[in-house]
N, CA, C and O atoms as a Tinker XYZ file with bonds, in Angstrom:
   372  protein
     1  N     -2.587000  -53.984000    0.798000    73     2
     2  CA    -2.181000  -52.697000    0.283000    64     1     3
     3  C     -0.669000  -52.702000    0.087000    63     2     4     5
     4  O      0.046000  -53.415000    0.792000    81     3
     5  N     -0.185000  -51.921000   -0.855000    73     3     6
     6  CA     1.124000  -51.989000   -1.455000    64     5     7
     7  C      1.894000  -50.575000   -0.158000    63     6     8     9
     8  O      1.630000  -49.464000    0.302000    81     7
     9  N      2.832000  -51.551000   -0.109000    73     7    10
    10  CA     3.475000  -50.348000    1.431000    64     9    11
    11  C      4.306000  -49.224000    0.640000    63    10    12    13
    12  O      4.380000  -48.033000    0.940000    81    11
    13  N      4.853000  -49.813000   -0.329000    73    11    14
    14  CA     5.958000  -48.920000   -1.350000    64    13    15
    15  C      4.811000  -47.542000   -2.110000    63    14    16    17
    16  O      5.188000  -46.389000   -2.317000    81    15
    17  N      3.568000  -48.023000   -2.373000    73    15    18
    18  CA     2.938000  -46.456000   -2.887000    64    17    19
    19  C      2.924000  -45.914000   -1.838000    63    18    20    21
    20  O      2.217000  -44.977000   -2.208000    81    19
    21  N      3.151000  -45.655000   -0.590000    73    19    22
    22  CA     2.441000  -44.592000    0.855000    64    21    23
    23  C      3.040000  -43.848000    0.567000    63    22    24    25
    24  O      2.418000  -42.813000    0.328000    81    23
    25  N      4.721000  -43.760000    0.353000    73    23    26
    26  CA     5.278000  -42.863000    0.545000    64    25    27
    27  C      5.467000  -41.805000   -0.846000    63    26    28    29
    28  O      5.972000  -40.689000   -0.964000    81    27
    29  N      4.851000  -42.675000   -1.745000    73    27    30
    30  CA     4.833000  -41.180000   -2.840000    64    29    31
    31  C      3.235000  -41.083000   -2.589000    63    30    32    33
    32  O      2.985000  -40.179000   -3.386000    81    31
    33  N      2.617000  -41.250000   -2.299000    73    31    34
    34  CA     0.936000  -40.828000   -2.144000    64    33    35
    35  C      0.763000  -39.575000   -1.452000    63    34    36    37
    36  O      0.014000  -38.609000   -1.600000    81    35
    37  N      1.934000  -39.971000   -0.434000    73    35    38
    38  CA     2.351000  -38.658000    0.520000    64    37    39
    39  C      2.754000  -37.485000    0.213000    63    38    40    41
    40  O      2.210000  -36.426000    0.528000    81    39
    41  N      4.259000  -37.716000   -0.759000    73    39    42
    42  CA     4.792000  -37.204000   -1.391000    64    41    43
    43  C      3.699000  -36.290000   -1.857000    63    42    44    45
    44  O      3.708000  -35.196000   -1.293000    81    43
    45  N      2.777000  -36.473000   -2.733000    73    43    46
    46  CA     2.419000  -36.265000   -3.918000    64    45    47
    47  C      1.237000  -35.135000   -3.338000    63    46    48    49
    48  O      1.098000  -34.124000   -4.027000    81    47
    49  N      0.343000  -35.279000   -2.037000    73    47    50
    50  CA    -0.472000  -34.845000   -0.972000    64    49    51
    51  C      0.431000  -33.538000   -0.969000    63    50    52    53
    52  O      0.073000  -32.463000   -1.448000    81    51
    53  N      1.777000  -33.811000   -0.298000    73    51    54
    54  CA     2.188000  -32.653000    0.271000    64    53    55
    55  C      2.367000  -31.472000   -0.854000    63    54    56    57
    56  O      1.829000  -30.380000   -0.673000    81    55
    57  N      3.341000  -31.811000   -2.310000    73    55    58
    58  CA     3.505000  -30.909000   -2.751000    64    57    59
    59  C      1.737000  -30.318000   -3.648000    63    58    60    61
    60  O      1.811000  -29.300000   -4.335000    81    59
    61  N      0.470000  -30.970000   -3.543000    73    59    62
    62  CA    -0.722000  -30.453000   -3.827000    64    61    63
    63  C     -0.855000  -29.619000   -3.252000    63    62    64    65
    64  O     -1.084000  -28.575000   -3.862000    81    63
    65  N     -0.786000  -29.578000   -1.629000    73    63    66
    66  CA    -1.119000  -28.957000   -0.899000    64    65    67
    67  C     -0.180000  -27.698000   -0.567000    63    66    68    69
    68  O     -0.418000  -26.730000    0.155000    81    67
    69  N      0.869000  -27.989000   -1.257000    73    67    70
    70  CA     1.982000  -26.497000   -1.250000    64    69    71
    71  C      1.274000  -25.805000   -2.629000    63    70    72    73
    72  O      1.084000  -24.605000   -2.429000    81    71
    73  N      0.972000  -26.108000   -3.557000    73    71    74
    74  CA     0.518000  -25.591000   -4.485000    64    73    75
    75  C     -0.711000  -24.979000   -4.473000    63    74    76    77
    76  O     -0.935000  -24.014000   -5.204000    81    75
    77  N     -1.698000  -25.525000   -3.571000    73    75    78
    78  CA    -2.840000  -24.752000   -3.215000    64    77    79
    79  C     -2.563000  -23.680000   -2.398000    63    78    80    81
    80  O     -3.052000  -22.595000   -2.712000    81    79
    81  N     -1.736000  -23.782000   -1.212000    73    79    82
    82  CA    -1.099000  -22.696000   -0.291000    64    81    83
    83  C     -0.863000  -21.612000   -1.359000    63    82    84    85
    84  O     -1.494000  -20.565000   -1.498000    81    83
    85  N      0.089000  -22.034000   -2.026000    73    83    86
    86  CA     0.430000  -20.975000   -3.097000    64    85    87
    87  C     -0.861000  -20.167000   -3.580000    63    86    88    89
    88  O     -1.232000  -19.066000   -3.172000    81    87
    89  N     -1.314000  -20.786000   -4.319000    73    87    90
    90  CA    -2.828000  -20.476000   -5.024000    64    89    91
    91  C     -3.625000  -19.644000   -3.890000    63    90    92    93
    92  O     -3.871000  -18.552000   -4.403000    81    91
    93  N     -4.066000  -19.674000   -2.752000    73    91    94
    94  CA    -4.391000  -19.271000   -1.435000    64    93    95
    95  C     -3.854000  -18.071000   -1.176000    63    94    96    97
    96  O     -4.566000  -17.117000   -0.862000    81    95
    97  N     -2.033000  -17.953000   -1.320000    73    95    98
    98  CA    -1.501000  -16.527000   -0.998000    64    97    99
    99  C     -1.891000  -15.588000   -2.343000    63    98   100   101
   100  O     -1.882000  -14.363000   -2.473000    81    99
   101  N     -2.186000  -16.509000   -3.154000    73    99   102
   102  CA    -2.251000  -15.352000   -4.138000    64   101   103
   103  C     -3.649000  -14.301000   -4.369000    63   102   104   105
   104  O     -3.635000  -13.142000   -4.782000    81   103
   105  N     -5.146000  -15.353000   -3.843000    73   103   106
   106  CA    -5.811000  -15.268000   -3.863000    64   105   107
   107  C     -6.328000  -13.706000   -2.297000    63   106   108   109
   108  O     -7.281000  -12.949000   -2.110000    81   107
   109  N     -4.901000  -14.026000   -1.540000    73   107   110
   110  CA    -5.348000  -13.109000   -0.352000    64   109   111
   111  C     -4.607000  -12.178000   -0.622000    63   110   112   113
   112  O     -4.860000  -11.247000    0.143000    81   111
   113  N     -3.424000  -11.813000   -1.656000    73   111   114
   114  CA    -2.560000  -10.528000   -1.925000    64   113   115
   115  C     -3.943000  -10.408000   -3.209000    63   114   116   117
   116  O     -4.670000   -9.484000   -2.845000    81   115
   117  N     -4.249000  -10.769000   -3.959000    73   115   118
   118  CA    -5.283000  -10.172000   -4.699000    64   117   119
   119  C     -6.586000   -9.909000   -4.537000    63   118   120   121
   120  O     -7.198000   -9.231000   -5.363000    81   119
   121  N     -7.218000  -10.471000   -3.339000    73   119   122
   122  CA    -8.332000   -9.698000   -3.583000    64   121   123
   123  C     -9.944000  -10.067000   -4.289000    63   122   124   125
   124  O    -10.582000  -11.119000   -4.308000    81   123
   125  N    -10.155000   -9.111000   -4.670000    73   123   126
   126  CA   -10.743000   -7.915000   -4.550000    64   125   127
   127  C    -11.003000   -7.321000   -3.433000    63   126   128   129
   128  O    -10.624000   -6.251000   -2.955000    81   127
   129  N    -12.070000   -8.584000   -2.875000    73   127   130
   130  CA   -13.092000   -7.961000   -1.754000    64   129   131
   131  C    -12.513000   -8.646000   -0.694000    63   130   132   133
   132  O    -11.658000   -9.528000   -0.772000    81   131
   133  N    -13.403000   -7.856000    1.019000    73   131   134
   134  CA   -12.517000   -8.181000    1.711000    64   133   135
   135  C    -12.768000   -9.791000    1.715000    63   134   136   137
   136  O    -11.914000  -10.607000    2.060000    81   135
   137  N    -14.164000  -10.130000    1.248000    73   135   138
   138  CA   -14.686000  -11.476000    1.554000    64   137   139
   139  C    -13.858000  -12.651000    0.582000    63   138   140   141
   140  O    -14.170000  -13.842000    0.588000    81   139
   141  N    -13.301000  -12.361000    0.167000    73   139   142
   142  CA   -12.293000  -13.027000   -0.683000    64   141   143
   143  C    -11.203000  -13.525000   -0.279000    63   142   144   145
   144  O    -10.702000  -14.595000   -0.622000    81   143
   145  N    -10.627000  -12.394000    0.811000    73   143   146
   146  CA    -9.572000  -12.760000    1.357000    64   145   147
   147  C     -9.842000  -13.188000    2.796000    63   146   148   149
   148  O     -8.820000  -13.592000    3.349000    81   147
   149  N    -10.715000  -13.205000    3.398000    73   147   150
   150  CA   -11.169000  -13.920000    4.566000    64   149   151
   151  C    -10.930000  -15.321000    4.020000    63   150   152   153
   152  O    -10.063000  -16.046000    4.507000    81   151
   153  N    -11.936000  -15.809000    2.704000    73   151   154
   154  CA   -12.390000  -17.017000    2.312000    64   153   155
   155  C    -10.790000  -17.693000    1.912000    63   154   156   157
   156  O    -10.708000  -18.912000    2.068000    81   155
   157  N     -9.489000  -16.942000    1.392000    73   155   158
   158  CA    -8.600000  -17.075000    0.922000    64   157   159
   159  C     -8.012000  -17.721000    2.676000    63   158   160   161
   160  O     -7.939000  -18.947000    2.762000    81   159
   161  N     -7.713000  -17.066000    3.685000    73   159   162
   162  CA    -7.351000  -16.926000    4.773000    64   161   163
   163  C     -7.665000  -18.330000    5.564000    63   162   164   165
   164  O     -6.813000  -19.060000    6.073000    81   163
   165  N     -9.335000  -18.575000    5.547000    73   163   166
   166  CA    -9.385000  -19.651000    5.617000    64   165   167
   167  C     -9.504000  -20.684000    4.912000    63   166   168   169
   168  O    -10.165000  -21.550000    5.484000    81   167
   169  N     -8.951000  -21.106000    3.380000    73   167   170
   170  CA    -8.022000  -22.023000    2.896000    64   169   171
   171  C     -6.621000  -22.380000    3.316000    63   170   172   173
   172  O     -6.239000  -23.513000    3.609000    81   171
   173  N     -6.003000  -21.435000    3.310000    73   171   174
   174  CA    -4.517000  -21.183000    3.796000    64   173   175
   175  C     -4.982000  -21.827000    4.975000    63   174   176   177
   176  O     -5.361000  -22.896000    4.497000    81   175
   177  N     -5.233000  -21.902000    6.330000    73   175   178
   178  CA    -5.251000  -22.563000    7.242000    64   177   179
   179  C     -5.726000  -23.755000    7.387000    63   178   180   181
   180  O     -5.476000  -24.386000    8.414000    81   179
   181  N     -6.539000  -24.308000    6.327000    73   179   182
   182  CA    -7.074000  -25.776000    6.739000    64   181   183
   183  C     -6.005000  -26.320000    6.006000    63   182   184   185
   184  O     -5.764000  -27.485000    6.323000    81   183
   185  N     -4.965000  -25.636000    4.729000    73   183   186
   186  CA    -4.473000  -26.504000    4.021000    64   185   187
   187  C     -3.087000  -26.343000    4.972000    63   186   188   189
   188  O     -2.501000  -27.425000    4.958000    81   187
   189  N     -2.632000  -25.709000    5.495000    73   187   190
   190  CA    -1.614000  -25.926000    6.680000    64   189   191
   191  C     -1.797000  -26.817000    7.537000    63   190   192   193
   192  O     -0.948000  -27.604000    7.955000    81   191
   193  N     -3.280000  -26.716000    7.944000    73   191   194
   194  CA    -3.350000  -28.029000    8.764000    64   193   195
   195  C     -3.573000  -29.360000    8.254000    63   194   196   197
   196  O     -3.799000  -30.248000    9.077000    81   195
   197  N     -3.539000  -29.703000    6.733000    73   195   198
   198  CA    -3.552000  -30.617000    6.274000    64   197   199
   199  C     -2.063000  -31.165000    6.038000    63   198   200   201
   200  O     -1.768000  -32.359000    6.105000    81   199
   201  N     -1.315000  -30.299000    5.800000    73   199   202
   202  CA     0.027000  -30.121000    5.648000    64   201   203
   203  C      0.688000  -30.420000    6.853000    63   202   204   205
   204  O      1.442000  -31.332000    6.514000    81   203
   205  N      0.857000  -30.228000    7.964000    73   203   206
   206  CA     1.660000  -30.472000    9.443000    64   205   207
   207  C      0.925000  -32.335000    9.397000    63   206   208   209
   208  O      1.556000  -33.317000    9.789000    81   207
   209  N     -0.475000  -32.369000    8.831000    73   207   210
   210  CA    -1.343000  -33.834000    9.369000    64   209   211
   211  C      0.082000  -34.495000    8.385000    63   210   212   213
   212  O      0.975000  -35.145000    8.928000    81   211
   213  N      0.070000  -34.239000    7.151000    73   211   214
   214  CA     1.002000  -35.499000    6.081000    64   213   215
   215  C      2.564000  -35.248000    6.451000    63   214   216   217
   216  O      3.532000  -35.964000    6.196000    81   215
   217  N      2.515000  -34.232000    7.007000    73   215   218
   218  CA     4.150000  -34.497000    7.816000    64   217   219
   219  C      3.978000  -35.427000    9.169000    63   218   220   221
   220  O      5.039000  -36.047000    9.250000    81   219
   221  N      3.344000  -35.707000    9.984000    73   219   222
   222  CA     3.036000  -36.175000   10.731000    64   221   223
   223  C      2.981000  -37.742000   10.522000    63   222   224   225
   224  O      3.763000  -38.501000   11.095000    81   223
   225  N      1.992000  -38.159000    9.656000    73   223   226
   226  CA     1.951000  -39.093000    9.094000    64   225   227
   227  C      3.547000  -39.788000    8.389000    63   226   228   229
   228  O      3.999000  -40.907000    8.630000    81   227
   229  N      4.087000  -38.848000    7.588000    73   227   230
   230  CA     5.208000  -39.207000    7.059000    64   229   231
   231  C      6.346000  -39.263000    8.322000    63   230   232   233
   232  O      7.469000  -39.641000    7.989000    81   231
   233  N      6.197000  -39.021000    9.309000    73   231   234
   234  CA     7.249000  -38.995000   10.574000    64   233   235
   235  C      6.852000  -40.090000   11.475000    63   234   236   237
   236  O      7.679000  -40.745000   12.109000    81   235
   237  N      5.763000  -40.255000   11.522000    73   235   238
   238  CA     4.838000  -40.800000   12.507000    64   237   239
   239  C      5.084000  -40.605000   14.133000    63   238   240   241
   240  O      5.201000  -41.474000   14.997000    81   239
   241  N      5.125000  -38.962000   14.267000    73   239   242
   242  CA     5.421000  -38.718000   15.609000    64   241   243
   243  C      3.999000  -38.019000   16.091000    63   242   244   245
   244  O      3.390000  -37.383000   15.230000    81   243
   245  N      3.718000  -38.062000   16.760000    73   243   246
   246  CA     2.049000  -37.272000   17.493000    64   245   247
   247  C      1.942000  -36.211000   17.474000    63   246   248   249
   248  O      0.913000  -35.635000   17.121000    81   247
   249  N      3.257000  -35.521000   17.949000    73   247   250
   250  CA     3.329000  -33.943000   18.221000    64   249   251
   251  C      2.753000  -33.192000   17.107000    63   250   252   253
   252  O      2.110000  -32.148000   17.211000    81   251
   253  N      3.054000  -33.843000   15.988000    73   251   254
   254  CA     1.930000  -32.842000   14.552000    64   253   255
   255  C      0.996000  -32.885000   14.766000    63   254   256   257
   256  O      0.384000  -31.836000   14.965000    81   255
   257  N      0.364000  -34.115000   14.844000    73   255   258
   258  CA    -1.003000  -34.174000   15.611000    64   257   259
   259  C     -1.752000  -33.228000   16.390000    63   258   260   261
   260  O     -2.957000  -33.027000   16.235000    81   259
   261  N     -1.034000  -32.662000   17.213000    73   259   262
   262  CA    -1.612000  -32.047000   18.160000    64   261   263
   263  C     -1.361000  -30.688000   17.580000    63   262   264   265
   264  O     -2.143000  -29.819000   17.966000    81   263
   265  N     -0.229000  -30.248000   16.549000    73   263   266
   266  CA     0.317000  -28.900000   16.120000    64   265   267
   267  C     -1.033000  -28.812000   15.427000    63   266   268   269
   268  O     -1.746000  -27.868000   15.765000    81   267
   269  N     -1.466000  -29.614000   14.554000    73   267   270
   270  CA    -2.435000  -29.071000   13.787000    64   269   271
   271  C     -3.794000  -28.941000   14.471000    63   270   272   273
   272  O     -4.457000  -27.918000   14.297000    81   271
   273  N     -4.378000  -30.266000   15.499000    73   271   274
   274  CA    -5.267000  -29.988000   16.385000    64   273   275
   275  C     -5.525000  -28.145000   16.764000    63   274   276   277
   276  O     -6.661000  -27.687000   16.638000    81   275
   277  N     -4.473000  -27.322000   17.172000    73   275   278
   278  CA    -3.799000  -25.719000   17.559000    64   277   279
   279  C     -4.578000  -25.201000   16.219000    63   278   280   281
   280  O     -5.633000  -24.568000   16.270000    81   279
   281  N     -3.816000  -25.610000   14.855000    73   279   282
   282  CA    -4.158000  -24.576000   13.980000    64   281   283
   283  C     -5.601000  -24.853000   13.436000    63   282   284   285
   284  O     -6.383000  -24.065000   12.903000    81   283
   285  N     -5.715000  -25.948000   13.665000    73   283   286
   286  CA    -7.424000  -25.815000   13.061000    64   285   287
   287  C     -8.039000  -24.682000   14.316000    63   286   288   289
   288  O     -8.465000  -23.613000   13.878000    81   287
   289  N     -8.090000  -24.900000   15.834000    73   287   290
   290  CA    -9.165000  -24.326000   16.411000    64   289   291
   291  C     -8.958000  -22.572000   16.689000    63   290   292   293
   292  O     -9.632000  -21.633000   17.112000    81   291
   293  N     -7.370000  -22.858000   16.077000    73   291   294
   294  CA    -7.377000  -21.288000   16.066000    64   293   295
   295  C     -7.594000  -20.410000   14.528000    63   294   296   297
   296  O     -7.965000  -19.243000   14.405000    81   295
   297  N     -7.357000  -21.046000   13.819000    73   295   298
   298  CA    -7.995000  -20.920000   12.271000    64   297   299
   299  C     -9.597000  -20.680000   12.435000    63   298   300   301
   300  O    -10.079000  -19.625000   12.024000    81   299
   301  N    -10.455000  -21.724000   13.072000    73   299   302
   302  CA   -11.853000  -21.584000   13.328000    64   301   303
   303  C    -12.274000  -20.540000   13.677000    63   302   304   305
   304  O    -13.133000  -19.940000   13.031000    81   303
   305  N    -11.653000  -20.007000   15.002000    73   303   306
   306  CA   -11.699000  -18.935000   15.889000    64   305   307
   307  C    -11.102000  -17.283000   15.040000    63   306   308   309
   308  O    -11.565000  -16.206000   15.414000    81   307
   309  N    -10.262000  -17.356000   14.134000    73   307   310
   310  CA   -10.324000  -16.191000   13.440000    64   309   311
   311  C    -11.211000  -15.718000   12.609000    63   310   312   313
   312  O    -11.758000  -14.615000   12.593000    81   311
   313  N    -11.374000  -17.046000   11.593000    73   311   314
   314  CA   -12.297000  -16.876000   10.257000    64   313   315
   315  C    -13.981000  -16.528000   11.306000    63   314   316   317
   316  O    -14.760000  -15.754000   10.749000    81   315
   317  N    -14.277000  -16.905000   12.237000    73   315   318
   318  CA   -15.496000  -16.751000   12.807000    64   317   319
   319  C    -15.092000  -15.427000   13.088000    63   318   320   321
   320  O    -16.068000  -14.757000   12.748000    81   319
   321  N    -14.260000  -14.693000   13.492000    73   319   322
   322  CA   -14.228000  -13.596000   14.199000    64   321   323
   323  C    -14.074000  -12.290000   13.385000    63   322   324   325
   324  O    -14.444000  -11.129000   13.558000    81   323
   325  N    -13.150000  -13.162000   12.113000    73   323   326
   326  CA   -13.367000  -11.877000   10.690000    64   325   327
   327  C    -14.887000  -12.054000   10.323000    63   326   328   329
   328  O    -15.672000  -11.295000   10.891000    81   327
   329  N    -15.171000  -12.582000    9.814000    73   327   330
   330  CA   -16.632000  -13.092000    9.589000    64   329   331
   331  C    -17.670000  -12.184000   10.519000    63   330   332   333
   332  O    -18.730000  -11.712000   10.110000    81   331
   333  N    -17.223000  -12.069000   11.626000    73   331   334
   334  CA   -18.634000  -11.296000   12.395000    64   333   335
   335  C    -18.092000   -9.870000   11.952000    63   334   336   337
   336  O    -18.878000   -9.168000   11.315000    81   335
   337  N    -16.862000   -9.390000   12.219000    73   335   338
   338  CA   -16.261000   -7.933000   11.717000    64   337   339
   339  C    -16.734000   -7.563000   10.288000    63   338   340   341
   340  O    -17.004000   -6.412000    9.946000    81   339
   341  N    -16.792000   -8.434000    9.648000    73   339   342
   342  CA   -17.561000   -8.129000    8.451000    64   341   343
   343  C    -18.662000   -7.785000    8.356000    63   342   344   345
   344  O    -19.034000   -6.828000    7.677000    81   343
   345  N    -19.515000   -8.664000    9.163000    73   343   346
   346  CA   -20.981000   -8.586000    8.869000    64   345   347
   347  C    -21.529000   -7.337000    9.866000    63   346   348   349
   348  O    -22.451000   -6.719000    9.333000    81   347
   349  N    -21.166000   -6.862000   11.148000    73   347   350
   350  CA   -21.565000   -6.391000   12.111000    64   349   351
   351  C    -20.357000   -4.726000   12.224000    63   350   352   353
   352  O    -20.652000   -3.753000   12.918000    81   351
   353  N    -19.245000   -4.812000   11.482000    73   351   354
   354  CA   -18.095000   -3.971000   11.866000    64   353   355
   355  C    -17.650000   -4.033000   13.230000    63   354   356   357
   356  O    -17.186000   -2.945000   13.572000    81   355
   357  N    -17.626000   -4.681000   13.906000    73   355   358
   358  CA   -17.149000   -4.898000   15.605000    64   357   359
   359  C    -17.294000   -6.504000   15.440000    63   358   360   361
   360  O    -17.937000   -7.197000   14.651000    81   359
   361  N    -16.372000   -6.818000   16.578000    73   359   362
   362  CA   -15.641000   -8.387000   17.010000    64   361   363
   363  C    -16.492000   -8.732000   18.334000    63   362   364   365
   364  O    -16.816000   -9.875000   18.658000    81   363
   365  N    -16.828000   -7.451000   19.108000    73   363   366
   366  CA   -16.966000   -7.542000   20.662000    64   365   367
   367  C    -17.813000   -6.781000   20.868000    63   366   368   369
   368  O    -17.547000   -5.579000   20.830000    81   367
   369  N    -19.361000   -7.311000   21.208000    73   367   370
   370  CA   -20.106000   -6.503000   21.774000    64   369   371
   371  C    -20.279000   -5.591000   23.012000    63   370   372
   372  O    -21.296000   -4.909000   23.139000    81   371
């Protein structure tokens, strides 16, 4: 494997993934429904956590590693928790 493409492959990952973020905020300031912006909400978070992973990678220090490990299970833990507020109107039985 060619060592000189990694670092624009990377490059190229990260600013996709700023552009979807983008696409993501726009999708949760617009709307319509609330289920839109849940679904918007959790894009924005997997692509953050894809985002801290290719900084990580591009640093090669662990600690991202583990930053994003955080935002995925707390990303999980919201979108499940809007998700029941939706379907049920209460979080907590």
């Amino acid at each position: 494997m060619n060592l000189s493409f990694f670092p624009l492959a990377v490059s190229v990952a990260q600013t996709l993934l700023g552009l979807a973020m983008l696409l993501g905020m726009l999708r949760l300031l617009r709307g319509p429904r609330a289920q839109d912006r849940v679904l918007a909400l959790d894009t924005l978070y997997v692509n953050a956590m894809l985002l801290v992973l290719t900084v990580g990678i591009r640093s090669g220090d662990s600690l991202y590693f583990e930053v994003a490990l955080i935002i995925g299970m707390l990303g999980f833990v919201s979108t499940a928790a809007l998700a029941r507020f939706l379907l049920r109107g209460e979080v907590i039985e």
